[in-house]
Structure formats: C-alpha cells, structure tokens
N, CA, C and O atoms as a Tinker XYZ file with bonds, in Angstrom:
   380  protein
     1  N     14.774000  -11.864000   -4.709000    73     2
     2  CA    13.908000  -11.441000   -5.801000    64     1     3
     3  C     13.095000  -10.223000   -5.362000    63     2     4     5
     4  O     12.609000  -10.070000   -4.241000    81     3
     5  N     13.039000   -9.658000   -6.048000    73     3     6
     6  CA    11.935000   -7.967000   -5.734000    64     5     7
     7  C     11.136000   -8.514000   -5.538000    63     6     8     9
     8  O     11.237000   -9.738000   -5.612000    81     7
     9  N      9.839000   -7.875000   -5.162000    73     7    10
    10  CA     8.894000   -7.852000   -5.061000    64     9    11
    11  C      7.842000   -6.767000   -5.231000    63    10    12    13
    12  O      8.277000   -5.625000   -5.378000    81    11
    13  N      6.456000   -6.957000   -5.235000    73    11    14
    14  CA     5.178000   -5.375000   -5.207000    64    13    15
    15  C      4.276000   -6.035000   -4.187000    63    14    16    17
    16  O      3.894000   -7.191000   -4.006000    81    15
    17  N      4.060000   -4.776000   -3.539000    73    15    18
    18  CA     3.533000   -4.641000   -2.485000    64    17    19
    19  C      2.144000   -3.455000   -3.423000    63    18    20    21
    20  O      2.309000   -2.349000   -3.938000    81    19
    21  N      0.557000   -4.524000   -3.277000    73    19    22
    22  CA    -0.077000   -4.404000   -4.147000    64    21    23
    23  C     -1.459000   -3.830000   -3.185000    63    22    24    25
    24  O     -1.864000   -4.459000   -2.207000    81    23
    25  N     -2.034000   -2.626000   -3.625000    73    23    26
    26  CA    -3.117000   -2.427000   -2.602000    64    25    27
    27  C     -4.197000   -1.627000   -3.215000    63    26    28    29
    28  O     -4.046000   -0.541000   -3.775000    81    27
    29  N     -5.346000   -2.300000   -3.045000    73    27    30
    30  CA    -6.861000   -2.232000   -4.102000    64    29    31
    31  C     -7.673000   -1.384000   -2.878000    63    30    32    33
    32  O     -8.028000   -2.072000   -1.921000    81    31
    33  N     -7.908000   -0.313000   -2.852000    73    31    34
    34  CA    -8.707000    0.851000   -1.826000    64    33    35
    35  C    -10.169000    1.652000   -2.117000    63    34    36    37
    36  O    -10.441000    2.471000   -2.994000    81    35
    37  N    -11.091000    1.027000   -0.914000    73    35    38
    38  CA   -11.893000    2.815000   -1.538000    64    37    39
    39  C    -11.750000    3.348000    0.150000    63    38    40    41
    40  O    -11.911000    2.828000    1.255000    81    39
    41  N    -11.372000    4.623000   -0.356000    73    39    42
    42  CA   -11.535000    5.358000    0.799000    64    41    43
    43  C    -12.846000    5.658000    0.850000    63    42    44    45
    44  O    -13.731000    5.713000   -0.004000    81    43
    45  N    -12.767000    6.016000    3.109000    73    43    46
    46  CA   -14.284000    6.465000    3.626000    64    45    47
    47  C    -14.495000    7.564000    3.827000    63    46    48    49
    48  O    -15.522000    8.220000    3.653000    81    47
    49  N    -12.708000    8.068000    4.532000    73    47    50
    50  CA   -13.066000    9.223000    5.553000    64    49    51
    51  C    -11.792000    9.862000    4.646000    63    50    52    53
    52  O    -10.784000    9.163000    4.755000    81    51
    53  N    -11.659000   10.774000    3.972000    73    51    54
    54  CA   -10.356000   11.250000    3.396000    64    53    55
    55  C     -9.460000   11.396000    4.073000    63    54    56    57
    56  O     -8.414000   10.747000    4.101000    81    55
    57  N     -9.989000   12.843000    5.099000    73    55    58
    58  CA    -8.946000   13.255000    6.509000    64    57    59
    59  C     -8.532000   12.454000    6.907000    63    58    60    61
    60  O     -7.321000   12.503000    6.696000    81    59
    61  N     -8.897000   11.305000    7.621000    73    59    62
    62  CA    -8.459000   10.224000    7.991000    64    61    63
    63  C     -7.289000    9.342000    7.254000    63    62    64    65
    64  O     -6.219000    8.949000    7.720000    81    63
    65  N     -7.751000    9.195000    6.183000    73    63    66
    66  CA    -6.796000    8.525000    4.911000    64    65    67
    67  C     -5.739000    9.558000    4.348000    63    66    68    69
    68  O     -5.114000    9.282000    3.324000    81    67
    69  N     -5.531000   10.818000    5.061000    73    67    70
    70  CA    -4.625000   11.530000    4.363000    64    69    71
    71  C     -3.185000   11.382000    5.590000    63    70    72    73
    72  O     -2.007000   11.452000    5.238000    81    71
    73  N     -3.534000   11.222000    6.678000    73    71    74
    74  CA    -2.780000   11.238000    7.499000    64    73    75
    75  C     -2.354000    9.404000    7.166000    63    74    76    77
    76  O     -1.150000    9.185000    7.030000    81    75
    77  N     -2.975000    8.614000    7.090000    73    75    78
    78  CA    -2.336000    7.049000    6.885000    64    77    79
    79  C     -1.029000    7.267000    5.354000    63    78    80    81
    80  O     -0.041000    6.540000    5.243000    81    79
    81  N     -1.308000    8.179000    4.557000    73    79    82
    82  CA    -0.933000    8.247000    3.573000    64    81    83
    83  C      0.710000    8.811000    3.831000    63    82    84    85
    84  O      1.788000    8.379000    3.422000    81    83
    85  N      0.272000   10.203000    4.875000    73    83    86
    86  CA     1.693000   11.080000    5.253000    64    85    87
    87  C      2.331000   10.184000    5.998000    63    86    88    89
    88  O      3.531000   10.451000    5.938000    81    87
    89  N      2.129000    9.217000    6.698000    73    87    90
    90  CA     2.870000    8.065000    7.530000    64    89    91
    91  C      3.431000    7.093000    6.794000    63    90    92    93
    92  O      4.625000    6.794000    6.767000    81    91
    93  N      2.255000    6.445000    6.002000    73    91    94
    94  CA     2.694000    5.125000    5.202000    64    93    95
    95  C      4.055000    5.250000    4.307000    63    94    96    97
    96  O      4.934000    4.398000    4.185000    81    95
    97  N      3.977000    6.730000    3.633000    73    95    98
    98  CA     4.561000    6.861000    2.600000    64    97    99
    99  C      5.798000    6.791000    3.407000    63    98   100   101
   100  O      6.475000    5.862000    2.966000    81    99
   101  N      6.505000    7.496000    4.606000    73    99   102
   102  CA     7.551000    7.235000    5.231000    64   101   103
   103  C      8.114000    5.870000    5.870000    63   102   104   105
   104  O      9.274000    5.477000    5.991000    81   103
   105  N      6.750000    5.217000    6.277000    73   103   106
   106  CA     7.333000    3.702000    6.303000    64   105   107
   107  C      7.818000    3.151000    5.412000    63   106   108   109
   108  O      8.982000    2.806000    5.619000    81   107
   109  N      7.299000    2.840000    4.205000    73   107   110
   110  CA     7.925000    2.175000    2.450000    64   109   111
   111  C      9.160000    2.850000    2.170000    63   110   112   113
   112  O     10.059000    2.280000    1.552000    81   111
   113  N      9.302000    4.517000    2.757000    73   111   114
   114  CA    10.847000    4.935000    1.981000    64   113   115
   115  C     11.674000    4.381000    2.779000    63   114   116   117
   116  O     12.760000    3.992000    2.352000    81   115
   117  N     11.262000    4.213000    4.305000    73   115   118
   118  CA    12.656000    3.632000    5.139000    64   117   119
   119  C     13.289000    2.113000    4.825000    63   118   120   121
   120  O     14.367000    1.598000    5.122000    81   119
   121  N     11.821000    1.511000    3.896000    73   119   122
   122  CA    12.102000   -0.140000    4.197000    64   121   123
   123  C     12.598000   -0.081000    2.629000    63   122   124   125
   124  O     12.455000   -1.091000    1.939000    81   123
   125  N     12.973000    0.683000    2.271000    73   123   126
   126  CA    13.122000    0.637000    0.643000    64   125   127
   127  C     12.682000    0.630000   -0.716000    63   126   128   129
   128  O     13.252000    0.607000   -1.807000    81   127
   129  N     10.992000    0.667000   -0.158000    73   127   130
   130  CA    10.100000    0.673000   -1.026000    64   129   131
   131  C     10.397000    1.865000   -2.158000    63   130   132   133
   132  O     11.398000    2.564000   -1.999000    81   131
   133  N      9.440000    2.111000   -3.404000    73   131   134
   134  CA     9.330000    2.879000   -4.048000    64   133   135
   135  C      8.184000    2.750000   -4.696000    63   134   136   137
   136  O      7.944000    1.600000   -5.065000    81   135
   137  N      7.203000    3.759000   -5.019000    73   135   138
   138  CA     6.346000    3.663000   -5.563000    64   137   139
   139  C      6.347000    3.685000   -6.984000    63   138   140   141
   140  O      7.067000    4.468000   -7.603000    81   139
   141  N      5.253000    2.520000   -7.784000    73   139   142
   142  CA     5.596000    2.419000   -9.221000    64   141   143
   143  C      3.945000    3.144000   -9.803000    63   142   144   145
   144  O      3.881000    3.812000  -10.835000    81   143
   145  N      2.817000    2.871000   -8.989000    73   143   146
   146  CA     2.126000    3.440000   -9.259000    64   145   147
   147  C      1.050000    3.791000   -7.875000    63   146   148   149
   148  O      1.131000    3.236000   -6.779000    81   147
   149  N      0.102000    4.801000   -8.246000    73   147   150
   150  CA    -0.752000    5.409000   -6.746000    64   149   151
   151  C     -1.825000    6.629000   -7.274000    63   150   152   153
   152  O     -1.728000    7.833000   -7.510000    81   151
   153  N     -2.779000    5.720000   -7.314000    73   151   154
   154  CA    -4.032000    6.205000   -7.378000    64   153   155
   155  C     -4.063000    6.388000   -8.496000    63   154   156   157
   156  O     -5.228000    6.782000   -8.526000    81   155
   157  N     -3.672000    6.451000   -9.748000    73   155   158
   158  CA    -3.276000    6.852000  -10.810000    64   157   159
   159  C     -4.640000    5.918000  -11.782000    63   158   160   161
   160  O     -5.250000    4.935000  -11.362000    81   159
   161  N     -4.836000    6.622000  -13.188000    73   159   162
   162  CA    -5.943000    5.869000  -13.886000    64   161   163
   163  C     -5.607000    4.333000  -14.110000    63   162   164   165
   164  O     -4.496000    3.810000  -14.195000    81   163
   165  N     -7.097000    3.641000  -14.195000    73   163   166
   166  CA    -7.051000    2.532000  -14.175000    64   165   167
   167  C     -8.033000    1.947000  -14.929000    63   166   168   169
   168  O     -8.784000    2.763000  -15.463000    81   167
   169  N     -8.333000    0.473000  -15.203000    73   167   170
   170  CA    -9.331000    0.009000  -16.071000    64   169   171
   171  C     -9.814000   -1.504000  -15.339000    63   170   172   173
   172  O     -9.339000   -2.575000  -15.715000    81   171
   173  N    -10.586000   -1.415000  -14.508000    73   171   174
   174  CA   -11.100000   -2.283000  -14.234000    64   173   175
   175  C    -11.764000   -3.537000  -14.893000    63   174   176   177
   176  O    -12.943000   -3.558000  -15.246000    81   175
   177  N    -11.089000   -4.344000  -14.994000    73   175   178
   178  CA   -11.527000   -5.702000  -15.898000    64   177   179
   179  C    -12.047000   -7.068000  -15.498000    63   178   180   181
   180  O    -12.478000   -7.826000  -16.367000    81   179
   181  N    -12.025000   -7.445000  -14.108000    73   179   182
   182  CA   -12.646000   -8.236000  -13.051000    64   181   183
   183  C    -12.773000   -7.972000  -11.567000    63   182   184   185
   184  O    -12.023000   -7.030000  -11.309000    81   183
   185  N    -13.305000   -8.333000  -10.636000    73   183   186
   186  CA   -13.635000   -8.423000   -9.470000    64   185   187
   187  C    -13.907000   -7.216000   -9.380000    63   186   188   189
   188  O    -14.097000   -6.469000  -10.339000    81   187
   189  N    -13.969000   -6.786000   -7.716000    73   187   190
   190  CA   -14.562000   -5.538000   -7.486000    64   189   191
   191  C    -13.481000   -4.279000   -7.615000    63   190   192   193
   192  O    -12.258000   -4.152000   -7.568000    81   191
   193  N    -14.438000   -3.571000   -7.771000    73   191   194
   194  CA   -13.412000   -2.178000   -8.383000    64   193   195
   195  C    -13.065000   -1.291000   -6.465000    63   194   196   197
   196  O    -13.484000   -1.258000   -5.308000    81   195
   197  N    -12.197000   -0.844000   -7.233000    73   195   198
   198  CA   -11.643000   -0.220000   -5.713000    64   197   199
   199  C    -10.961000    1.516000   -6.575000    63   198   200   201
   200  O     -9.807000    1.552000   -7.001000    81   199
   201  N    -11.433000    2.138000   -6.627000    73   199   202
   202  CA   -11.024000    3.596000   -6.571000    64   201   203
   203  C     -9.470000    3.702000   -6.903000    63   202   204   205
   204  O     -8.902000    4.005000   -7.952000    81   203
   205  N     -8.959000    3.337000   -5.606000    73   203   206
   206  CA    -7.266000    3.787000   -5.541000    64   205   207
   207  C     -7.100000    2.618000   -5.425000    63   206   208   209
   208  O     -7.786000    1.722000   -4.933000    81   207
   209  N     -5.451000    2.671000   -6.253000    73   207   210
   210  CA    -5.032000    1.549000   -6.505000    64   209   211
   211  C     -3.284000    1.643000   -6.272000    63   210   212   213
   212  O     -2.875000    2.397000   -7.155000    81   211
   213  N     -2.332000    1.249000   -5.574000    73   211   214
   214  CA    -1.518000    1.649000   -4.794000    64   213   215
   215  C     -0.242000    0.488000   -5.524000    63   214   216   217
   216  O     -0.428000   -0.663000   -5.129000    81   215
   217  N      0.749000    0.614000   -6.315000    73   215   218
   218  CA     1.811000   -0.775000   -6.232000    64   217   219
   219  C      3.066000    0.140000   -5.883000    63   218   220   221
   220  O      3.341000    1.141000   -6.545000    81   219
   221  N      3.834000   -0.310000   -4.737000    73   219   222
   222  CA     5.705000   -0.517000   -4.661000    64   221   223
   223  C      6.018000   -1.799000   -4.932000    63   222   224   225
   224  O      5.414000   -2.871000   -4.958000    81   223
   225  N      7.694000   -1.215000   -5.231000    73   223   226
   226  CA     8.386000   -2.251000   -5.294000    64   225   227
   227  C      9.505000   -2.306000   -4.092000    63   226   228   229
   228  O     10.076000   -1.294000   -3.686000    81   227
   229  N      9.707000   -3.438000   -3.653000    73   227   230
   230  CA    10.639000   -3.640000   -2.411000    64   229   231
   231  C     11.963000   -4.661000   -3.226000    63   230   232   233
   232  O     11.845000   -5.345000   -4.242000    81   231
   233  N     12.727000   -4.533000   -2.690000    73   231   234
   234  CA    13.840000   -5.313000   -2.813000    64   233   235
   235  C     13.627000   -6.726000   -2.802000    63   234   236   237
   236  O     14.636000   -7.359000   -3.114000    81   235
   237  N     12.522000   -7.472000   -2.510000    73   235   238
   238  CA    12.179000   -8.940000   -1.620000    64   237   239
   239  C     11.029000   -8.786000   -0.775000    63   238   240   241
   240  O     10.701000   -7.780000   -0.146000    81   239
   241  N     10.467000   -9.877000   -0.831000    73   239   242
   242  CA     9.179000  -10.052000   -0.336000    64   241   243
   243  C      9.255000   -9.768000    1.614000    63   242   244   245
   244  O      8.469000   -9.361000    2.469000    81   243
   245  N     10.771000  -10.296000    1.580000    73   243   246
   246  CA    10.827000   -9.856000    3.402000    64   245   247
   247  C     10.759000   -8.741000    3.282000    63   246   248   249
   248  O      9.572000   -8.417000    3.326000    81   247
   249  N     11.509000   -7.762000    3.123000    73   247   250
   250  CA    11.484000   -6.326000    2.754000    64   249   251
   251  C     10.599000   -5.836000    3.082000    63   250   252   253
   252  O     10.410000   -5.267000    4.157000    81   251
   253  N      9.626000   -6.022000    1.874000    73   251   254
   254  CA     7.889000   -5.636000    1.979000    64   253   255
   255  C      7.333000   -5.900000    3.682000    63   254   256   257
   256  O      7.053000   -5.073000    4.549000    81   255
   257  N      7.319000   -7.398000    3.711000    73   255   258
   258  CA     6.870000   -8.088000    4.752000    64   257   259
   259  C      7.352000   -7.204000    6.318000    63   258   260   261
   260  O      6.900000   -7.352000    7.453000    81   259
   261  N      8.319000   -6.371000    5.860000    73   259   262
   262  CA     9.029000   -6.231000    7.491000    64   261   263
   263  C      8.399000   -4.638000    7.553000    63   262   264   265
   264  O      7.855000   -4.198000    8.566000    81   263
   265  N      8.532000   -4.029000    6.574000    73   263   266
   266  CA     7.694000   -2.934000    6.481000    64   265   267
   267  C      6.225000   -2.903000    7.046000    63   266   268   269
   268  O      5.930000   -2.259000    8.052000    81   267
   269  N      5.452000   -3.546000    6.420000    73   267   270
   270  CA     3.758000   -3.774000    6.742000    64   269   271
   271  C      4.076000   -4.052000    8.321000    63   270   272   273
   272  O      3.307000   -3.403000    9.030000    81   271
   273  N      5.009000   -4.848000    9.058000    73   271   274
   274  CA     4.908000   -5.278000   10.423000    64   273   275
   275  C      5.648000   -4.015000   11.272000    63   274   276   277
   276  O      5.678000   -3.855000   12.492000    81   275
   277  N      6.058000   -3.427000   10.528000    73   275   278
   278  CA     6.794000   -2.179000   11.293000    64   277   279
   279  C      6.337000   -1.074000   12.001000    63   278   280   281
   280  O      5.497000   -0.431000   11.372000    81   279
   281  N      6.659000   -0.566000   13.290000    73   279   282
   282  CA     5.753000   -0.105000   14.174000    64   281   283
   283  C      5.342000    1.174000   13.146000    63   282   284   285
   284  O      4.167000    1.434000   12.889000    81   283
   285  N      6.169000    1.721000   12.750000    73   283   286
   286  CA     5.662000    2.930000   11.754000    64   285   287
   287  C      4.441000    2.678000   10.877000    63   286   288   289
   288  O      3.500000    3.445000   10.672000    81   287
   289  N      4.604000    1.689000   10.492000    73   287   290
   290  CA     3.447000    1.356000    9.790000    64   289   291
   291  C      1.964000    0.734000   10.330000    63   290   292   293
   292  O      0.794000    0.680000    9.951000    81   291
   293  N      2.425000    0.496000   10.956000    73   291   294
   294  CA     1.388000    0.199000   12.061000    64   293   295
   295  C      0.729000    1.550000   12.573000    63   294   296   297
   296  O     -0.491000    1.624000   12.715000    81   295
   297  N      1.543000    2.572000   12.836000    73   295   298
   298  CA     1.329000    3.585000   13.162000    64   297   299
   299  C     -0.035000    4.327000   12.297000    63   298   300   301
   300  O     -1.103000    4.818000   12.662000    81   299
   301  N      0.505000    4.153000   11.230000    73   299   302
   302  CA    -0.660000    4.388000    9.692000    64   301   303
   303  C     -1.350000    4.046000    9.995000    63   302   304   305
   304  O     -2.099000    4.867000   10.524000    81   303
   305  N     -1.862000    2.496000   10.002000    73   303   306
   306  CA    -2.592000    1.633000    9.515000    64   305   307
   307  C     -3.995000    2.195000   10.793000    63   306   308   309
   308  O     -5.178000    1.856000   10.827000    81   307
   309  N     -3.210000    3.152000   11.709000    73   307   310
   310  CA    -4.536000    3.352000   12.700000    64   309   311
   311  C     -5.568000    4.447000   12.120000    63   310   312   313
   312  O     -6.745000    4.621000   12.435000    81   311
   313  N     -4.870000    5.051000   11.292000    73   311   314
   314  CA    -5.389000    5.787000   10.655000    64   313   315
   315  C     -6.652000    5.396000    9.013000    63   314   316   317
   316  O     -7.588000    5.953000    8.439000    81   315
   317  N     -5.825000    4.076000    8.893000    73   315   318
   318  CA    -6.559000    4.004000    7.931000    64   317   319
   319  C     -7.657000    2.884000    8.208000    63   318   320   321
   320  O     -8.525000    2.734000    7.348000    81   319
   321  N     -7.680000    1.980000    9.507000    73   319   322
   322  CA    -8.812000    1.098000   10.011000    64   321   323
   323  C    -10.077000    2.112000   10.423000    63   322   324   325
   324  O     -9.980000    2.744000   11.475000    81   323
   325  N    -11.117000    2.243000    9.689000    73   323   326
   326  CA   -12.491000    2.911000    9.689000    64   325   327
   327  C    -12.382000    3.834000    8.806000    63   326   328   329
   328  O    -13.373000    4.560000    8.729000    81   327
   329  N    -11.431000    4.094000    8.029000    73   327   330
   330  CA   -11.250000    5.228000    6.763000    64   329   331
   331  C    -11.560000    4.125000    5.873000    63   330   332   333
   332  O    -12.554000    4.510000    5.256000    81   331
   333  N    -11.301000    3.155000    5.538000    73   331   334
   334  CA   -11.273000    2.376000    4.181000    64   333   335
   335  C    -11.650000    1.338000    3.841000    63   334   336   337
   336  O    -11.817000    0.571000    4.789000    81   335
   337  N    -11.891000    0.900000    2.799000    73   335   338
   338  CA   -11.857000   -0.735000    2.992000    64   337   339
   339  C    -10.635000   -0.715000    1.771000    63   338   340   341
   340  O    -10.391000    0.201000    0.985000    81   339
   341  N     -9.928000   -2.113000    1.902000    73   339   342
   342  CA    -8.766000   -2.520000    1.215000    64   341   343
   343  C     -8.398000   -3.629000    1.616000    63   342   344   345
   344  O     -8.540000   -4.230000    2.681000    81   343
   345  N     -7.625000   -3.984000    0.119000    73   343   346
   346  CA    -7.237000   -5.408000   -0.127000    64   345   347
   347  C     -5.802000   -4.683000    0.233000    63   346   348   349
   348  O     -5.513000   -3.493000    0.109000    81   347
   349  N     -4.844000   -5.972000    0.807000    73   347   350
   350  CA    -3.415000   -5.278000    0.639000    64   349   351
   351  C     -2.293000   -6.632000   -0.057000    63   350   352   353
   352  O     -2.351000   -7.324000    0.959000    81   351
   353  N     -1.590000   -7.258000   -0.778000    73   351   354
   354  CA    -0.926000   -8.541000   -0.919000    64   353   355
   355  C      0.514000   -7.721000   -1.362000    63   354   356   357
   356  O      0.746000   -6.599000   -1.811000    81   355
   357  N      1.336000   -8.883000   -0.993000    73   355   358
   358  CA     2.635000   -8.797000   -1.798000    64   357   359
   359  C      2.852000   -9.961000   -2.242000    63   358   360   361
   360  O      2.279000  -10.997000   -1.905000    81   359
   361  N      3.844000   -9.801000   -3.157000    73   359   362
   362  CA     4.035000  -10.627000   -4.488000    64   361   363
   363  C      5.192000  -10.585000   -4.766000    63   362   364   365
   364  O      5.739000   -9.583000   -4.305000    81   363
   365  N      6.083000  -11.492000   -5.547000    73   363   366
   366  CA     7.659000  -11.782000   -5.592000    64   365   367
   367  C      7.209000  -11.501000   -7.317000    63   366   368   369
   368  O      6.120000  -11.594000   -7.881000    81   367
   369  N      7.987000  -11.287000   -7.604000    73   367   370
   370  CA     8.476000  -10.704000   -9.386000    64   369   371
   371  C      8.927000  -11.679000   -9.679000    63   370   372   373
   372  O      9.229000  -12.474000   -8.788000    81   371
   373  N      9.135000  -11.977000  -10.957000    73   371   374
   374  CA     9.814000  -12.838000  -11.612000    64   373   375
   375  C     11.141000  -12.316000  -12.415000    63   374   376   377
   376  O     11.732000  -13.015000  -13.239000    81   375
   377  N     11.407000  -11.391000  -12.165000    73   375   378
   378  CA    12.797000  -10.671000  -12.257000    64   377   379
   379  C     14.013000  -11.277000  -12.155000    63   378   380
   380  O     15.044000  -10.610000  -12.243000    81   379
C-alpha cells in the first residue's frame, strides 16, 4: 500500500534549513518518494500551526521508513536539528 510521509515545520535558521532541503530532497527521489505538496498555502484548522508543511508519497510505508533511516538522510537531518522544530509521521493510504 502507498503511503505519505507527512511533515508539520517552522523553520529557525533558513541557511541551515536550505541545505537539509538540497539533501533531503535527494534522499526521497532515491527511495522513490515524490512530492505531492511543500510549503505550499494552507489553512490551519486545529493544533499548532507550523509554517511549512511538507507531504510525499512512497510506494509503502517501508519505503518511506527506509528512507528517513538512510544515511543520506540522516545526512540532512544534521542540518535541520537546531534549524527547526517539526513534527515528521508516515501513514499508509487507503488506496
């Protein structure tokens, strides 16, 4: 089953978050991801609001899952620990 790989952001440090961004985005294309939406307008209707708002879709929740654990992505993620705060989940579709 597909899945979205779902991520609620406010950035701290941009510079910082621009380089997690030029990385990340190459981790998700290798693992198959695709982006359905990113940063794009939004309407906040409960909990806390977060700026940027980030969904791919992966083939399957492993997919997703193997990506986020992937040294590449990991690689990012150094970039974006003290740039941000963020929620990150994945989720299986009902597809």
């Amino acid at each position: 089953m597909p899945a979205l790989w779902i991520a609620h952001v406010t950035v701290t440090d941009e510079e910082a978050y621009r380089r997690y961004a030029a990385i990340a985005t190459v981790a998700i294309a290798e693992h198959g991801g695709k982006f359905i939406a990113r940063g794009g307008r939004f309407v906040q209707l409960e909990g806390k609001e977060r700026p940027r708002n980030v969904v791919a879709r992966f083939d399957s929740v492993e997919a997703a899952e193997a990506c986020y654990r992937s040294e590449k992505y990991q690689e990012a993620l150094s970039h974006a620990r003290g740039a941000s705060e963020r929620e990150l989940l994945i989720v299986e579709t009902s597809e």
